[in-house]
C-alpha positions in Angstrom: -10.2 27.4 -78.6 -12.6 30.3 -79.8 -14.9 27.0 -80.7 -14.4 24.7 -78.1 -18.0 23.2 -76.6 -16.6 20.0 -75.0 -16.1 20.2 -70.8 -15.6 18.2 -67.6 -16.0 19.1 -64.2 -14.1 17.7 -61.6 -16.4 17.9 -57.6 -20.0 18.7 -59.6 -21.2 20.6 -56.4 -23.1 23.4 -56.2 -20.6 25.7 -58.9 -19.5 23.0 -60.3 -23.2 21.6 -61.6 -24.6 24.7 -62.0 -22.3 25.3 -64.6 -22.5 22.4 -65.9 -26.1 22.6 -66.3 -26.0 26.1 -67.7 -23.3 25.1 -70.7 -25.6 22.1 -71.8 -28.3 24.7 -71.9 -26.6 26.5 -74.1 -25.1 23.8 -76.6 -21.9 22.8 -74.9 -20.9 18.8 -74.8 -20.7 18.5 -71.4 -19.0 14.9 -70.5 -19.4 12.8 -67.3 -18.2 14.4 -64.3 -15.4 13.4 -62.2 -17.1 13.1 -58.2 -14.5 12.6 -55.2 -12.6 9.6 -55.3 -13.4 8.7 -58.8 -9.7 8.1 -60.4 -8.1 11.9 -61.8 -5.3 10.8 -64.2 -7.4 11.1 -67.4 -9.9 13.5 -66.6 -8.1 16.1 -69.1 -8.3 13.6 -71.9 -10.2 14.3 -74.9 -11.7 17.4 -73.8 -10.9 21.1 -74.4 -11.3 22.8 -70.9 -11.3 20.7 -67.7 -12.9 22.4 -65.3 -11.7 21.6 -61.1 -14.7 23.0 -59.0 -13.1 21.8 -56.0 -12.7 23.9 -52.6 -9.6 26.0 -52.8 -7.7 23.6 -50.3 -8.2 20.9 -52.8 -7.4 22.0 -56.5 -3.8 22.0 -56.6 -3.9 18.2 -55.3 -6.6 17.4 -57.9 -4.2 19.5 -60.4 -1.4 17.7 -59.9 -3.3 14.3 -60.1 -4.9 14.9 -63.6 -2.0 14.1 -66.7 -1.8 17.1 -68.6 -2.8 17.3 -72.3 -1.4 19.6 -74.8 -4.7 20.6 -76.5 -7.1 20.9 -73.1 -7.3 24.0 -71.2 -7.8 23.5 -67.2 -9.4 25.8 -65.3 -10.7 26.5 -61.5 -13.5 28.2 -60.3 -12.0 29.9 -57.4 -12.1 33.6 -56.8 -9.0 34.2 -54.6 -6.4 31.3 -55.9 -4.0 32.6 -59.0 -2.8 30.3 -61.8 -0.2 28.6 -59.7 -2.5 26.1 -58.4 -3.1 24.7 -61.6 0.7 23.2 -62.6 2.0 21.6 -64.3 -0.7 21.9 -66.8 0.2 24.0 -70.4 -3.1 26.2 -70.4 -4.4 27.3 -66.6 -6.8 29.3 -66.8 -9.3 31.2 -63.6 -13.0 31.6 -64.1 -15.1 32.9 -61.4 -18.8 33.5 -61.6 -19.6 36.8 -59.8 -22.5 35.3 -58.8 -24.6 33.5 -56.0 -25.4 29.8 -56.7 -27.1 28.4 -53.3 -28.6 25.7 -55.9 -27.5 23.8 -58.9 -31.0 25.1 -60.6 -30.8 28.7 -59.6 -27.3 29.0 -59.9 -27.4 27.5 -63.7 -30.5 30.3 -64.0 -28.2 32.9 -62.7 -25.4 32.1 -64.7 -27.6 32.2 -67.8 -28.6 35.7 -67.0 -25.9 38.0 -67.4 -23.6 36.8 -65.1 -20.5 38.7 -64.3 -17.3 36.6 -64.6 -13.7 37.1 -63.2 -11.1 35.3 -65.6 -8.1 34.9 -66.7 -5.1 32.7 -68.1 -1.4 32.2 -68.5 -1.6 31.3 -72.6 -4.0 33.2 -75.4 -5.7 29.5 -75.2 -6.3 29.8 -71.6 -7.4 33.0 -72.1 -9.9 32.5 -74.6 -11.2 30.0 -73.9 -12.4 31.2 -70.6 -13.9 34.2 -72.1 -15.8 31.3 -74.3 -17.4 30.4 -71.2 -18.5 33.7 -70.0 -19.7 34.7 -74.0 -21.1 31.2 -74.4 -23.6 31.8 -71.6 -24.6 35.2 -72.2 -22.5 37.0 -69.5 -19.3 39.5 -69.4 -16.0 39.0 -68.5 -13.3 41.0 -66.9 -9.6 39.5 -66.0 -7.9 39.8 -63.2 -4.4 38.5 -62.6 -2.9 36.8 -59.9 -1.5 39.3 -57.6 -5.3 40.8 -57.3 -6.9 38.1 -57.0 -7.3 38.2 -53.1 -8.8 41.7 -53.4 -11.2 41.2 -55.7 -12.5 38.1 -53.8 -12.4 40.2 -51.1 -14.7 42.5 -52.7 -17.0 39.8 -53.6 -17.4 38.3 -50.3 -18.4 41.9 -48.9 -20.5 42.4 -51.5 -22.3 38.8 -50.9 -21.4 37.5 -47.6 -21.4 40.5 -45.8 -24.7 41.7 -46.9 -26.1 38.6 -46.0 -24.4 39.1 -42.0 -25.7 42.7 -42.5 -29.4 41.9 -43.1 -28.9 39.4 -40.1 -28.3 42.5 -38.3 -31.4 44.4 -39.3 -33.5 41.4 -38.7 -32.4 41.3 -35.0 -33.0 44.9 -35.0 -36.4 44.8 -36.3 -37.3 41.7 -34.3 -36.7 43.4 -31.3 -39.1 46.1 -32.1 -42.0 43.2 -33.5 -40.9 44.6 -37.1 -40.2 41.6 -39.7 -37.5 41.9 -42.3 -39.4 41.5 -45.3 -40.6 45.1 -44.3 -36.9 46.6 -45.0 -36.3 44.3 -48.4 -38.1 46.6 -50.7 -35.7 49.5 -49.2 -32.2 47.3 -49.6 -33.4 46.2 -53.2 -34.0 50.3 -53.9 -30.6 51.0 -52.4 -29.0 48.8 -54.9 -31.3 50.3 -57.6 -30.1 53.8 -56.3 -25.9 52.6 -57.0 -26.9 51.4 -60.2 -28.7 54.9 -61.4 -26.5 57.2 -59.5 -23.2 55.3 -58.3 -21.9 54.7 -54.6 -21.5 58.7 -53.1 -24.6 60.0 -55.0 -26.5 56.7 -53.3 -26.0 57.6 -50.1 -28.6 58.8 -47.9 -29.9 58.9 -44.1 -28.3 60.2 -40.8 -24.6 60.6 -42.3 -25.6 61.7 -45.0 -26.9 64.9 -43.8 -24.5 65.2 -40.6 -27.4 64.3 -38.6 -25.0 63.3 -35.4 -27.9 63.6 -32.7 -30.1 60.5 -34.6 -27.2 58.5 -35.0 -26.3 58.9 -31.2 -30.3 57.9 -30.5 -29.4 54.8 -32.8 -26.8 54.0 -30.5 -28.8 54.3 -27.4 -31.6 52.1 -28.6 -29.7 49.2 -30.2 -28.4 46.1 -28.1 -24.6 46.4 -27.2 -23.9 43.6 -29.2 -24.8 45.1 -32.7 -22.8 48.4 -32.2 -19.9 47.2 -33.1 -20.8 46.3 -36.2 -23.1 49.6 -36.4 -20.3 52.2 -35.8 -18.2 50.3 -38.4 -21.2 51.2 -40.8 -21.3 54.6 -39.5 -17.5 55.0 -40.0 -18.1 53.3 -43.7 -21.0 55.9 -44.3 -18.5 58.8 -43.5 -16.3 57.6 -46.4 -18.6 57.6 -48.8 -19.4 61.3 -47.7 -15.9 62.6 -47.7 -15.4 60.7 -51.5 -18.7 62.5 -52.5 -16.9 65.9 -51.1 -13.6 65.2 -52.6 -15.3 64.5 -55.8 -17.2 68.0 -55.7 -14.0 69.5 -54.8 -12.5 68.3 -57.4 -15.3 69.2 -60.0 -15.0 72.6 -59.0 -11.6 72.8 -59.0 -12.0 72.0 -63.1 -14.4 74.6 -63.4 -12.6 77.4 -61.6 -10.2 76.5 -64.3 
């Protein structure tokens, strides 16, 4: 499967087409897609990785309707769901782009450009042949197995989802004050420039950082009731990274008293 350039996707949504678009830009044949309602049985014939871009809810239904084939790998795009879903098919494998795809242009762009991808498989086929993918379009690959699957989707959605729910926090903030949120964006993209240099505890900086209790009571004074809920969650969050940034010193000089 090392070589295998022939796909299908079954539901050519958002994930589903921007990945379709992105293999074809890189040399893959990609073969007529299968849209909902369009007959299942054969859709793993004559191709080396089927691909189900389905909602969760829906793959194992889809699974069970396709006729397995020996030689063809089938695959789901789905961050949270294991291997399971996919019987009774000989090579399952799990390929999730770490990625945002709001579009089938962008997100074929975005997959093209480095992408982050979670895999993994129940055969050395499966296996490969999702790391193909992930190779094949310029990105890295990292596996993760069934019973972490949840977590790490977990992770994703906070790192996504709940960023997104976070800036809609700030822009009611801001609003309230006549401030617009394109005035904070330069400051969010440098605090995810500031992880990437100097890693989560090092990153940190502001009012919790420094143990400066009095500003984050004025915070609390000045906000509307209905954001501090999700405020002195964040605050609470802030004081972990603190104490792992203590208990990493602690443990540093611990090694040096040594």
């Amino acid at each position: 499967m090392t070589h295998s350039r022939s796909v299908r996707v079954v539901g050519p949504g958002r994930a589903g087409g921007a990945l379709s678009l992105a293999l074809t830009q890189v040399g893959w044949t990609v073969l007529d897609p299968v849209y909902h309602g369009e007959p299942l049985a054969d859709a793993a014939t004559d191709v080396d990785l089927l691909i189900i871009a389905t909602p969760d809810a829906a793959i194992a239904e889809v699974a069970s309707a396709v006729i397995p084939r020996a030689t063809a790998v089938v695959a789901h795009l789905s961050g949270a769901q294991g291997l399971g879903v996919l019987e009774p098919h000989l090579h399952r494998a799990a390929l999730h782009p770490l990625t945002s795809m709001p579009t089938v242009e962008l997100g074929a762009q975005r997959l093209r450009n480095g992408a982050w991808f979670a895999v993994d498989g129940n055969t050395d086929v499966a296996r490969v042949c999702s790391e193909s993918v992930a190779t094949g379009l310029g990105g890295r690959s990292f596996r993760v197995d069934d019973d972490n699957r949840a977590a790490y989707h977990a992770a994703a959605a906070i790192a996504s989802n709940h960023v997104v729910a976070l800036l809609g926090s700030v822009d009611r903030i801001a609003s309230s004050v006549g401030v617009p949120l394109e005035a904070y964006l330069e400051l969010v993209r440098a605090s995810i420039d500031n992880i990437e240099d100097l890693g989560v505890a090092d990153a940190l900086t502001g009012p919790v950082a420094r143990g400066d209790w009095d500003t984050v009571a004025r915070h609390r004074n000045a906000i509307d009731p209905s954001e501090l809920a999700l405020y002195d969650a964040l605050v609470e969050a802030a004081r972990r990274v603190v104490d792992s940034r203590s208990s990493i010193d602690d443990a540093s000089e611990h090694r040096t008293d040594q």
